[in-house]
DOFI-345622 format. One record per residue: residue number from 1; x, y, z negated of N, C-alpha, C in turn. Coordinates in nm, 4 decimals. Layout:
REM DOFI-345622
- NUM,X,Y,Z,X,Y,Z,X,Y,Z
...
***
This chain:
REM DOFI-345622
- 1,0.2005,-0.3929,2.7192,0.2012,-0.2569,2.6714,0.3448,-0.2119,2.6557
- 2,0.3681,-0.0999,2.7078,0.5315,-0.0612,2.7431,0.5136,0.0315,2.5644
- 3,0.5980,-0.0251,2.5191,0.6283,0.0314,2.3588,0.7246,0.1735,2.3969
- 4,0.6732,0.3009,2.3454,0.7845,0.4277,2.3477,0.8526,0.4535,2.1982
- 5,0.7960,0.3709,2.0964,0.7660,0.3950,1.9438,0.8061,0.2541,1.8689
- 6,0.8114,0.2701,1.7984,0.8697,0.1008,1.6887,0.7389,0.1141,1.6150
- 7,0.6736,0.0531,1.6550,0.5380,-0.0228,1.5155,0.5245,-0.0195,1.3890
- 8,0.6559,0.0120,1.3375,0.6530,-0.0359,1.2119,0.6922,0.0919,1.1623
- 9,0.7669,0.2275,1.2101,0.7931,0.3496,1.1572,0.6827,0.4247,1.2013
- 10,0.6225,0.4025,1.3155,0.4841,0.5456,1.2938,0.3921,0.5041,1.1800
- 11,0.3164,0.6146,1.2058,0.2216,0.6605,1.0888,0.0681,0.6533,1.1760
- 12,0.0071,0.5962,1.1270,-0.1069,0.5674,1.2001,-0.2716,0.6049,1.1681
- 13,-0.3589,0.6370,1.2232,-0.4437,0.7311,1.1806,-0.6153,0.6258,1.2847
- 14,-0.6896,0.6767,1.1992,-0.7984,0.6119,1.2331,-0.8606,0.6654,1.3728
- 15,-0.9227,0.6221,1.5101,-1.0048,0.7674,1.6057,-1.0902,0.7170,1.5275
- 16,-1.2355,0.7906,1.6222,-1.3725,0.8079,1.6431,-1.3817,0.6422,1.6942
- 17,-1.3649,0.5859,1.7494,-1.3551,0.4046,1.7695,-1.3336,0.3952,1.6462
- 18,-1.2674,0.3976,1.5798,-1.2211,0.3029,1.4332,-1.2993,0.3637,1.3757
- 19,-1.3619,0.4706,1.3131,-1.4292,0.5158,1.2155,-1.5668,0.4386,1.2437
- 20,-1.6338,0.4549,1.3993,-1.7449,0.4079,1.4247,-1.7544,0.2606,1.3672
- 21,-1.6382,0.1948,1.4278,-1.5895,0.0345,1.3763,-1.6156,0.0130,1.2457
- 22,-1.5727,0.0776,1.1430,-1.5884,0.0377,1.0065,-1.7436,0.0094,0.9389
- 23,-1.8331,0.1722,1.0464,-1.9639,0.1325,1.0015,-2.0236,0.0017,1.0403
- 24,-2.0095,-0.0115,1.2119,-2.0644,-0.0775,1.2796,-2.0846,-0.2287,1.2408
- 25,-1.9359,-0.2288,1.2864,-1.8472,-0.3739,1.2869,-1.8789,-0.4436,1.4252
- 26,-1.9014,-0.3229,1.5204,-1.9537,-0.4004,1.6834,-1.8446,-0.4971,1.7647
- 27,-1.6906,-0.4174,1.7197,-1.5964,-0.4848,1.7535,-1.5667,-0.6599,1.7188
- 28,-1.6353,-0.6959,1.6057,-1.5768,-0.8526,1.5549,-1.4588,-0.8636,1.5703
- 29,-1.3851,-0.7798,1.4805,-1.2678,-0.7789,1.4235,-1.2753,-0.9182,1.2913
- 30,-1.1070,-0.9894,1.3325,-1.1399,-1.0687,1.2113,-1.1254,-0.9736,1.0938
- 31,-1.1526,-1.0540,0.9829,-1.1207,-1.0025,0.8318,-0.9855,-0.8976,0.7920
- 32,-0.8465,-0.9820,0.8477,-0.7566,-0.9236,0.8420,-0.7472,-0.8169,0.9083
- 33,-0.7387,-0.8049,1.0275,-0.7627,-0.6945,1.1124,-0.8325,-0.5833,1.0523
- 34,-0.9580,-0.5999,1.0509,-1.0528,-0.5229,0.9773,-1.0042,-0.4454,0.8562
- 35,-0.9422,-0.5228,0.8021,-0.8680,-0.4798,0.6449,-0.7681,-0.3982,0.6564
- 36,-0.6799,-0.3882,0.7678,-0.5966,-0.3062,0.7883,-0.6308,-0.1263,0.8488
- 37,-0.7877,-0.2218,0.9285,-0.8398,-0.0810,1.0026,-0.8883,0.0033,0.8474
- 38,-0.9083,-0.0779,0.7986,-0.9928,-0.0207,0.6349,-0.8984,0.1339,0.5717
- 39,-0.7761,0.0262,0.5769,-0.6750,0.0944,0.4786,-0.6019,0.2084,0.5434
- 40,-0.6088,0.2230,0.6596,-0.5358,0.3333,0.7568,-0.5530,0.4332,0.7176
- 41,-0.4726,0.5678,0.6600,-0.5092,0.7025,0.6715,-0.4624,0.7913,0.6858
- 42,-0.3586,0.7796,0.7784,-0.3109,0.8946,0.8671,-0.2107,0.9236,0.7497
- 43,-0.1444,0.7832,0.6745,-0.0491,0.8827,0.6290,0.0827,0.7579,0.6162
- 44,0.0014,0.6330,0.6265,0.0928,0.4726,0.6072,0.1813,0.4328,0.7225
- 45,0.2864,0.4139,0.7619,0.3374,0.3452,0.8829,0.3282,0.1869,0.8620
- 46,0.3609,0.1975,0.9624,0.3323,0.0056,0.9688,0.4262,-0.0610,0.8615
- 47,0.5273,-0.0426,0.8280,0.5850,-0.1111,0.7531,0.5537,-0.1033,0.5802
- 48,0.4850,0.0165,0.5431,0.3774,0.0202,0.4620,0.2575,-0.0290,0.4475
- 49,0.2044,-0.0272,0.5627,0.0496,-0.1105,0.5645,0.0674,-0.2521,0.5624
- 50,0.2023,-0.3114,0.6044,0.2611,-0.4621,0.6312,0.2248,-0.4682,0.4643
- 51,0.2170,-0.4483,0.3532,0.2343,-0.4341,0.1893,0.0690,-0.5440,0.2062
- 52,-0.0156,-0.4559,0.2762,-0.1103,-0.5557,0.2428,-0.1737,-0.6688,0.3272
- 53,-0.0675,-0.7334,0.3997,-0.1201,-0.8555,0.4568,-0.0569,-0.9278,0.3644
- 54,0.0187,-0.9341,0.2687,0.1028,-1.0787,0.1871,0.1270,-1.2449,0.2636
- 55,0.1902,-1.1644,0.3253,0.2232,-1.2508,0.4387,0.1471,-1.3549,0.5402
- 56,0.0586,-1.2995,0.5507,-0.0720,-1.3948,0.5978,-0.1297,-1.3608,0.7385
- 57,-0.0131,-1.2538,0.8126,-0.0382,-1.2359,0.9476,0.1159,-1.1508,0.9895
- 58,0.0901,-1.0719,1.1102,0.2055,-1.0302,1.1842,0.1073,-0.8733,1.2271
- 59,0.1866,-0.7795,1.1187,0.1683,-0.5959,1.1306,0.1679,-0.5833,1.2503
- 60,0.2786,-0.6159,1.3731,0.2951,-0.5123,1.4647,0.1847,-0.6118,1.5467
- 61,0.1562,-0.7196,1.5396,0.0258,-0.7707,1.6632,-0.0788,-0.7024,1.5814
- 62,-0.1142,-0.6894,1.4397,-0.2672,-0.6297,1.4326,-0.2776,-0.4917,1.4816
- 63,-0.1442,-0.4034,1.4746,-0.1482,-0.2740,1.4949,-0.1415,-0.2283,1.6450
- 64,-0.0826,-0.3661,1.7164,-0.1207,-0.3518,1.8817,-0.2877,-0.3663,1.9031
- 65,-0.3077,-0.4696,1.8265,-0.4470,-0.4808,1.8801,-0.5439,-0.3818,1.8589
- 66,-0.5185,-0.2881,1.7080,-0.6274,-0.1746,1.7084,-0.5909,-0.0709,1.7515
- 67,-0.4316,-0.0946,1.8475,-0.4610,0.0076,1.9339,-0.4855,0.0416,2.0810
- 68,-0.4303,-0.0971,2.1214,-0.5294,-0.1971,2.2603,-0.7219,-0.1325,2.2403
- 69,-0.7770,-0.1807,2.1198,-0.9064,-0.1055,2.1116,-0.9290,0.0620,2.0601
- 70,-0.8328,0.0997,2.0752,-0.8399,0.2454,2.0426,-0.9144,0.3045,1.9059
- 71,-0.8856,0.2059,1.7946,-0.9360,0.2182,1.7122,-0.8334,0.2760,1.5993
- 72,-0.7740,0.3153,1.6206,-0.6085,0.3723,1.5885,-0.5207,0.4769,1.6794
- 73,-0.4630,0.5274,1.6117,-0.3685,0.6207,1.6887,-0.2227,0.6824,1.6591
- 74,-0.1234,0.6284,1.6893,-0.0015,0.6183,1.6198,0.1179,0.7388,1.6280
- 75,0.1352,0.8129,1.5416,0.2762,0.8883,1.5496,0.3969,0.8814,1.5301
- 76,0.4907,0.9467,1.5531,0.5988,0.9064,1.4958,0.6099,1.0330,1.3802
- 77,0.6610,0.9871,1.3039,0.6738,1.0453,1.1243,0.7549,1.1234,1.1565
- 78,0.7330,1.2231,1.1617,0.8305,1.3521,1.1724,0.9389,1.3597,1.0212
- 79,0.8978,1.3825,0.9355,0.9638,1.3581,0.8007,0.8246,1.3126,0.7063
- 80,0.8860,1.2482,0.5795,0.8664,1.1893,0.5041,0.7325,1.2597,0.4192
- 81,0.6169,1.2123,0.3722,0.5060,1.2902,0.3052,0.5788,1.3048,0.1960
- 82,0.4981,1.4560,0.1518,0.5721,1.4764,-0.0511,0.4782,1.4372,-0.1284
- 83,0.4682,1.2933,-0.1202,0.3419,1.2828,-0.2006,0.3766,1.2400,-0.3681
- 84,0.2710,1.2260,-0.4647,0.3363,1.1653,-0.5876,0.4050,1.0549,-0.5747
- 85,0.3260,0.9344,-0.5429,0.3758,0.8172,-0.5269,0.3772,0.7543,-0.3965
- 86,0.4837,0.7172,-0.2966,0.4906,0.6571,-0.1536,0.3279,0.5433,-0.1818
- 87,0.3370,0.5558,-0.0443,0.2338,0.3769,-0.0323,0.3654,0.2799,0.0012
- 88,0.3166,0.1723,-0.0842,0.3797,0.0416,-0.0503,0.5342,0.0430,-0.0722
- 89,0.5223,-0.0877,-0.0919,0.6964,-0.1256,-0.1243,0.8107,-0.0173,-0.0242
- 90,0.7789,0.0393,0.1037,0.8800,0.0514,0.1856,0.8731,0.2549,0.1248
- 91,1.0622,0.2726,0.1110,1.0514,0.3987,0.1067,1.1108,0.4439,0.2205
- 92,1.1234,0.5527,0.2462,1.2143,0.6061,0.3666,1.3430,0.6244,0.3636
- 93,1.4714,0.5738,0.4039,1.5897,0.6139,0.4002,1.6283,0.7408,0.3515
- 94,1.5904,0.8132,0.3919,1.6212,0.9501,0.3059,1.5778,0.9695,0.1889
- 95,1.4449,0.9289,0.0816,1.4310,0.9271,0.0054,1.5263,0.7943,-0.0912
- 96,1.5290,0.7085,-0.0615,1.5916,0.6080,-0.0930,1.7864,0.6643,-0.1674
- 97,1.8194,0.7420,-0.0680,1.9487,0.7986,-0.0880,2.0183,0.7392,-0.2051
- 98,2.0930,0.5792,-0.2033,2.1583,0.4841,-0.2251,2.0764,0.4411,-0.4003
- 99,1.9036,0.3956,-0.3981,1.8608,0.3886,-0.4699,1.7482,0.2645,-0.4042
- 100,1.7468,0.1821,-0.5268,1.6324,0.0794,-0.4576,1.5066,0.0820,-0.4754
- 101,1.4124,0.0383,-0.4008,1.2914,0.0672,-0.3598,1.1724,0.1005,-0.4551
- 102,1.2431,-0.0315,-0.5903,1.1797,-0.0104,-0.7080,1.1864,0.0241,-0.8177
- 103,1.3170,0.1651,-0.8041,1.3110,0.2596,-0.9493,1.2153,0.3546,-0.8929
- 104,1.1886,0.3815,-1.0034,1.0881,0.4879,-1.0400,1.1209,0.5904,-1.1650
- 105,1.0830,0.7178,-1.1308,1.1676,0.8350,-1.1762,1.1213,0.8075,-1.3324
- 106,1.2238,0.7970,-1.4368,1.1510,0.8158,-1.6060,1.1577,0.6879,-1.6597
- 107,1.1699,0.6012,-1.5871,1.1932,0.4327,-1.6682,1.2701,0.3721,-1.6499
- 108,1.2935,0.3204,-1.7693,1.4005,0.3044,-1.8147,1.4649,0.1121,-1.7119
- 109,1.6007,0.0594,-1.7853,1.5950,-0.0230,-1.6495,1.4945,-0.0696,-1.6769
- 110,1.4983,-0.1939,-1.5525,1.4318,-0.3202,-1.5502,1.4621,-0.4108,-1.6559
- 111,1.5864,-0.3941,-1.6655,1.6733,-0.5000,-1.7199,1.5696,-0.5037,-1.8967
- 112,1.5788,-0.4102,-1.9036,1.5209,-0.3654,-2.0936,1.3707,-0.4189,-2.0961
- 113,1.3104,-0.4424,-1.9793,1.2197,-0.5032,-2.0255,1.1595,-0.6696,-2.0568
- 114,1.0971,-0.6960,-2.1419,1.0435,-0.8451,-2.1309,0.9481,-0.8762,-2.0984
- 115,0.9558,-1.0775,-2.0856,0.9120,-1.1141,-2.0319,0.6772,-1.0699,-2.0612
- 116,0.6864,-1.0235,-2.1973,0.5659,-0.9912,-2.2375,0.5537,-0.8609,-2.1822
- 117,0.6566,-0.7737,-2.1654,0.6464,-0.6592,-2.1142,0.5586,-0.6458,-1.9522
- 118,0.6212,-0.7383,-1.8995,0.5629,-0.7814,-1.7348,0.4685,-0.8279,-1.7280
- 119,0.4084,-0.9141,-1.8339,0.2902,-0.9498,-1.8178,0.1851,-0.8511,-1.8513
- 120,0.2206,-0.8018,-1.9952,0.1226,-0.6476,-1.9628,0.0916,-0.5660,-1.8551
- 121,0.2135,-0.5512,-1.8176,0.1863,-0.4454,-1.6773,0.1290,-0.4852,-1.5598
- 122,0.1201,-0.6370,-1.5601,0.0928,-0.7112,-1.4666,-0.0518,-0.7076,-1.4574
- 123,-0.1016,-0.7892,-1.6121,-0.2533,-0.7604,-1.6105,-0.2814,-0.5914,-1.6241
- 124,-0.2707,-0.5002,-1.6813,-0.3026,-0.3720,-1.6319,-0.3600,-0.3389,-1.5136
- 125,-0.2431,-0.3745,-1.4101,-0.2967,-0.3274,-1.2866,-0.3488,-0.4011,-1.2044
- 126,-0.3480,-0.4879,-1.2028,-0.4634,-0.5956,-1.1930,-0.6241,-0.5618,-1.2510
- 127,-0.5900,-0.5072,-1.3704,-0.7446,-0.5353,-1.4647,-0.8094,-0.3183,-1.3853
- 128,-0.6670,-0.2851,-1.3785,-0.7410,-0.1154,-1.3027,-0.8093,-0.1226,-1.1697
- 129,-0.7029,-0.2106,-1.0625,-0.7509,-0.2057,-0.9586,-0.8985,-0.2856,-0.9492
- 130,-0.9107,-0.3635,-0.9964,-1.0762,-0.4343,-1.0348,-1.1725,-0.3693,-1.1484
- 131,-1.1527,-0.2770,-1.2210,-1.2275,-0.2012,-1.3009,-1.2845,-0.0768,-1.1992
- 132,-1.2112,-0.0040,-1.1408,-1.2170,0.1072,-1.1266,-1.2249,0.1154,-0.9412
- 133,-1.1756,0.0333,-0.8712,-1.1981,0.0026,-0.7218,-1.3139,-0.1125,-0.7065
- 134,-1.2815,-0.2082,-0.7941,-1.4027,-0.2957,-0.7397,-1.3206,-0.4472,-0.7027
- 135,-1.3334,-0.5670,-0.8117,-1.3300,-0.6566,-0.7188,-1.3300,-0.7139,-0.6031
- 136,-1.2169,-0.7840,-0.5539,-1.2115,-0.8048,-0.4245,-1.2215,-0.7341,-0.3321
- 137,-1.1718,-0.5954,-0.3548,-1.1580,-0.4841,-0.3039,-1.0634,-0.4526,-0.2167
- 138,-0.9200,-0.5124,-0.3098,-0.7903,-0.5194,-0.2993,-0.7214,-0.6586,-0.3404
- 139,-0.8065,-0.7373,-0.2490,-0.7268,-0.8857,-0.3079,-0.6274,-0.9263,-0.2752
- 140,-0.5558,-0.8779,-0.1613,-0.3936,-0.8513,-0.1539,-0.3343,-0.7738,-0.2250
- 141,-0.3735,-0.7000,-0.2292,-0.2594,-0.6183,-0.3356,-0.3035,-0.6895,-0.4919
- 142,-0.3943,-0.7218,-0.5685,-0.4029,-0.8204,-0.6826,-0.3238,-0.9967,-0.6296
- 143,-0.3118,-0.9833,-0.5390,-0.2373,-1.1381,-0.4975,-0.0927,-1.0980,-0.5057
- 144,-0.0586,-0.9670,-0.4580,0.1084,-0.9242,-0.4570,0.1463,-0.9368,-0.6130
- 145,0.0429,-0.8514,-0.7112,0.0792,-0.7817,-0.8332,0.1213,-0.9352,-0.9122
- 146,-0.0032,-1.0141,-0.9072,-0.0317,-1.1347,-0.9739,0.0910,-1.2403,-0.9632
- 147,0.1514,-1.2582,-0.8759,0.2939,-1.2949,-0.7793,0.4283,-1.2423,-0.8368
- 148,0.3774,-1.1100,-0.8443,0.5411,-1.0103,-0.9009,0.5722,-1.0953,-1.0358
- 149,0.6811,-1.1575,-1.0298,0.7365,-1.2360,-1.1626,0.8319,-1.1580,-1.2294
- 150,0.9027,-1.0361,-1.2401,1.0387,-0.9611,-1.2412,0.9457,-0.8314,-1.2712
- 151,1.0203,-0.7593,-1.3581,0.9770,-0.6065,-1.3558,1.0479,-0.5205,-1.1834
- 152,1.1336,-0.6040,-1.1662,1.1644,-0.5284,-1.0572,1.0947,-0.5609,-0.9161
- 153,1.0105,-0.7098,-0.9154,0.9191,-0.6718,-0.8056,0.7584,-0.6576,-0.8607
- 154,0.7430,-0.5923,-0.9952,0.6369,-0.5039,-1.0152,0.6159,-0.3837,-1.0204
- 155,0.7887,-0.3286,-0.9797,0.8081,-0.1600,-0.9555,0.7829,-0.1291,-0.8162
- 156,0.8057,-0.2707,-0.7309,0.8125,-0.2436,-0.5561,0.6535,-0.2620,-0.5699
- 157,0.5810,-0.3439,-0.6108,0.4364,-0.3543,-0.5673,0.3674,-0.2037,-0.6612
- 158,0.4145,-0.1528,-0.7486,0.3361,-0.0385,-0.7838,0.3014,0.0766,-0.6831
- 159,0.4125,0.0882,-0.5859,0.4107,0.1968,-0.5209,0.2513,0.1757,-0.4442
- 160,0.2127,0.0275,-0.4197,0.0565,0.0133,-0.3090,-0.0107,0.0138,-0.4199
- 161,0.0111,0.0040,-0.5716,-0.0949,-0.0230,-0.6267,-0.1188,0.1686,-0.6689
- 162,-0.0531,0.2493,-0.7328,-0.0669,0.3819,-0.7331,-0.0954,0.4244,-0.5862
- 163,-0.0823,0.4138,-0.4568,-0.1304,0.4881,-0.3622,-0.3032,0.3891,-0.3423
- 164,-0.3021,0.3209,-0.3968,-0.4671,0.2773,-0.3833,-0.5663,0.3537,-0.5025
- 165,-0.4776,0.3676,-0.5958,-0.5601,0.4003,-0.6532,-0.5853,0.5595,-0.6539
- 166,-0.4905,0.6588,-0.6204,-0.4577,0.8038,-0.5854,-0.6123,0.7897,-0.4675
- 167,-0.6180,0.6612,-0.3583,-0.7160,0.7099,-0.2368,-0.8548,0.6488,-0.2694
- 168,-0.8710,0.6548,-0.4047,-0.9940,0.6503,-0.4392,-1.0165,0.7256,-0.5672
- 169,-1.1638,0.7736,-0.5106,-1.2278,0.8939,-0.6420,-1.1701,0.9156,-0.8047
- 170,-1.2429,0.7691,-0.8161,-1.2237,0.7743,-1.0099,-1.0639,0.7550,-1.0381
- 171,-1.0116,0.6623,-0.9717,-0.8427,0.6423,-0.9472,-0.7862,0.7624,-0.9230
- 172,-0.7753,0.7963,-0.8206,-0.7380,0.9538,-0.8469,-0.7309,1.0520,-0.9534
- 173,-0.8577,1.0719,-1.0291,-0.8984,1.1323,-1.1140,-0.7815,1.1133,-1.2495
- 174,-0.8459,0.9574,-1.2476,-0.7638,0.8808,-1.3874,-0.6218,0.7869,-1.3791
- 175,-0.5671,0.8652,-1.2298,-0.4128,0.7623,-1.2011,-0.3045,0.8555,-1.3071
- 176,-0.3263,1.0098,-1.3319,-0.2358,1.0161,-1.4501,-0.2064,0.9639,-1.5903
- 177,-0.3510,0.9328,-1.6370,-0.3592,0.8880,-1.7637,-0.2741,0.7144,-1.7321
- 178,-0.3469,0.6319,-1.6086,-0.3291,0.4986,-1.5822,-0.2274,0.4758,-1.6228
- 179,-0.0851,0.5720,-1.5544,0.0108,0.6169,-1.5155,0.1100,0.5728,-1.5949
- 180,0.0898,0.6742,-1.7126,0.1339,0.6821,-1.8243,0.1260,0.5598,-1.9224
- 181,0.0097,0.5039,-1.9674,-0.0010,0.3841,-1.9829,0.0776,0.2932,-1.9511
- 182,0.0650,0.2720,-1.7986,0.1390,0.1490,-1.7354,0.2679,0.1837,-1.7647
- 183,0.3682,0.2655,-1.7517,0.5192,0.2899,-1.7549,0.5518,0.2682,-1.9290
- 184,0.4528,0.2519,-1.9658,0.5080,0.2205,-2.1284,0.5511,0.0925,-2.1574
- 185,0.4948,0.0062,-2.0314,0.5806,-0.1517,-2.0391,0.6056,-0.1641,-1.8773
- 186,0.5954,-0.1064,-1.8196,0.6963,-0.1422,-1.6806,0.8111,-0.0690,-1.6668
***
């Protein structure tokens, strides 16, 4: 496949193959695969959606392969979404503008917090994404959170854990209140 695009900066979007796929499952996609076709929504680039394999495969072969089956369809990101919270650890260079991946606007450092502090925040979002999405729903991203030892790589894993919960109903609804909560010890 002659590449015109880098894998890992477009933004990738589900077709009529992938949507059918999710009901079906005619393709026998493995698990991983599958999981990625899950999470696609026309708004993640690959190096965002890479957030939820936790290292347990290779982004740009799953994202060739669902698009070898046309179950995907890839752009290049014209500029950056204005959304509340990015998906996933990766921000865009321009937003970034000599700032690291895991401040977040209103809190205070990393440094000020403790070690009980992290563990709160830790189980929090852990105990939201399984209250309110559903067990084993998101067991990569509860394997990332669970992992994050540092307030500062529980600020990089918030960004997948707030865009999971923003792309579902009740999460959505209740990610301001969550929100607020959680930043009182992260």
């Amino acid at each position: 496949m002659s590449e015109t695009f880098d894998l890992t900066t477009a933004v990738y979007a589900k077709t009529a193959v992938g949507q059918q796929e999710i009901q079906t499952r005619s393709l026998g996609l493995s698990p991983l695969v599958r999981r990625i076709l899950v999470v696609i929504d026309g708004k993640r680039s690959g190096s965002e959606l890479a957030a939820f394999l936790s290292g347990s495969g290779d982004i740009e072969e799953i994202l060739a392969q669902l698009l070898t089956l046309d179950c995907v369809e890839a752009q290049v990101r014209a500029k950056p979404m204005a959304s509340p919270a990015p998906a996933a650890a990766a921000v865009p260079a321009n937003e970034a503008a000599g700032s690291s991946s895991s401040e977040i606007p209103g809190l205070p450092s990393a440094d000020s917090r403790s070690a009980k502090d992290n563990e709160m925040a830790r189980n929090f979002m852990i105990n939201s994404i399984n209250s309110i999405i559903g067990q084993n729903m998101r067991i990569s991203l509860v394997h990332d959170i669970f992992h994050a030892e540092t307030t500062e790589q529980l600020r990089v894993v918030y960004h997948a854990w707030a865009s999971s919960m923003s792309n579902h109903g009740m999460g959505a609804k209740r990610l301001p209140e969550l929100r607020e909560k959680l930043f009182k010890v992260l």
